[in-house]
C-alpha positions as CSV (number, residue, x, y, z in Angstrom):
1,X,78.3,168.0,240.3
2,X,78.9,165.8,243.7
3,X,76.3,164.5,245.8
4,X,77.4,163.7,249.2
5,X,76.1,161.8,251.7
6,X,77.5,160.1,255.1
7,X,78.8,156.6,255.0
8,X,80.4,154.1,257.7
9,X,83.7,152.7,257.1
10,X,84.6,149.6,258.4
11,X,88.0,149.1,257.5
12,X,90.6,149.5,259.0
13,X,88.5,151.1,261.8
14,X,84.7,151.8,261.9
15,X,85.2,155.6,261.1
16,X,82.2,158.1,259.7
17,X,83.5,159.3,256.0
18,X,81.9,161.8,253.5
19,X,81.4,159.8,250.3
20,X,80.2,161.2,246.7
21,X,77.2,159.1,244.6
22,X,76.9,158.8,241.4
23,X,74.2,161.1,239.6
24,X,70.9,158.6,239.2
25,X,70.2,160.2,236.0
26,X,73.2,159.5,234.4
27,X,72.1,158.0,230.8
28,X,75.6,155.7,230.8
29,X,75.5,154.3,234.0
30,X,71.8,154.6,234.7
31,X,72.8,155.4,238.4
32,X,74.4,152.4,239.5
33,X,78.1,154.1,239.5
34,X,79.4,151.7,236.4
35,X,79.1,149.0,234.6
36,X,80.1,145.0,235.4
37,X,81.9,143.0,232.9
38,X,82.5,139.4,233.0
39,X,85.3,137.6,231.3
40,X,86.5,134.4,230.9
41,X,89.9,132.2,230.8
42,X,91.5,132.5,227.4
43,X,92.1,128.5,227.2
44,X,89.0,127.1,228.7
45,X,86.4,129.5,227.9
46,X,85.0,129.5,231.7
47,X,84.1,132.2,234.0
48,X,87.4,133.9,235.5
49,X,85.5,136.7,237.4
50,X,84.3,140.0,236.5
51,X,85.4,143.4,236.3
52,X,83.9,146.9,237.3
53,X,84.7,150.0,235.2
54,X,83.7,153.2,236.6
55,X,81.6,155.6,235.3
56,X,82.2,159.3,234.8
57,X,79.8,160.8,236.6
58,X,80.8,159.0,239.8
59,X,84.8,159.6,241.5
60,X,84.2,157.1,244.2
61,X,86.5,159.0,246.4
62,X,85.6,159.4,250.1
63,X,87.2,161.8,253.1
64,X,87.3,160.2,256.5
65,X,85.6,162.7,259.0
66,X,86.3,161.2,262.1
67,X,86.9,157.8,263.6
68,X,84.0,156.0,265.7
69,X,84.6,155.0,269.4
70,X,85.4,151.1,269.8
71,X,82.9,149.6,272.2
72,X,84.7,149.2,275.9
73,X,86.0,145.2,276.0
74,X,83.6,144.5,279.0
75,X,80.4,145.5,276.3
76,X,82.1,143.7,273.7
77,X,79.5,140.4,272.7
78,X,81.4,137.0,272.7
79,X,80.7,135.2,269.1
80,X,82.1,132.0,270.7
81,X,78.8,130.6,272.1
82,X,80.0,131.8,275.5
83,X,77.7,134.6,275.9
84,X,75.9,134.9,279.0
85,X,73.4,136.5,277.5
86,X,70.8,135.0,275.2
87,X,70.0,135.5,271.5
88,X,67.0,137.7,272.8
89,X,69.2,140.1,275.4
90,X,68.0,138.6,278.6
91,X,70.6,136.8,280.4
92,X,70.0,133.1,281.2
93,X,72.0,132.8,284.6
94,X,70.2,132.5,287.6
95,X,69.7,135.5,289.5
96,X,71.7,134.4,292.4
């Protein structure tokens, strides 16, 4: 059975998308979708990274349902230091 519930995508535009979670009593996965395993390099025995296997009871498949505006570029925030405004919302130019 799915379970759906709404999601924001972020790549490659913010979009809204339908997404399906796994089943939280699932006795494999315990709800968490999968399972994590580490591994390491064959000749050193160190940590090479991990990877996830997913369970059944979760597809992790999602349907875009429509794509989010983009703010106007005049609203957009400069992450430069440049902002006119401060970190509070209040601008901190003089009122003249």
């Amino acid at each position: 059975m799915l379970r759906f519930r709404l999601a924001v995508a972020g790549c490659p535009r913010r979009a809204l998308v339908l997404t399906d979670t796994p089943r939280p009593d699932c006795l494999h996965c315990a709800g968490e979708g999968g399972h994590s395993y580490d591994y390491g390099d064959y000749d050193t025995g160190e940590y090479a990274g991990s990877h996830w296997e997913f369970c059944d009871c979760w597809t992790a498949r999602s349907v875009t349902l429509l794509p989010l505006p983009r703010w106007p570029r005049w609203l957009r925030r400069r992450h430069d230091g440049r902002d006119p405004w401060g970190p509070n919302g209040y601008s901190n130019e003089p009122p003249f």
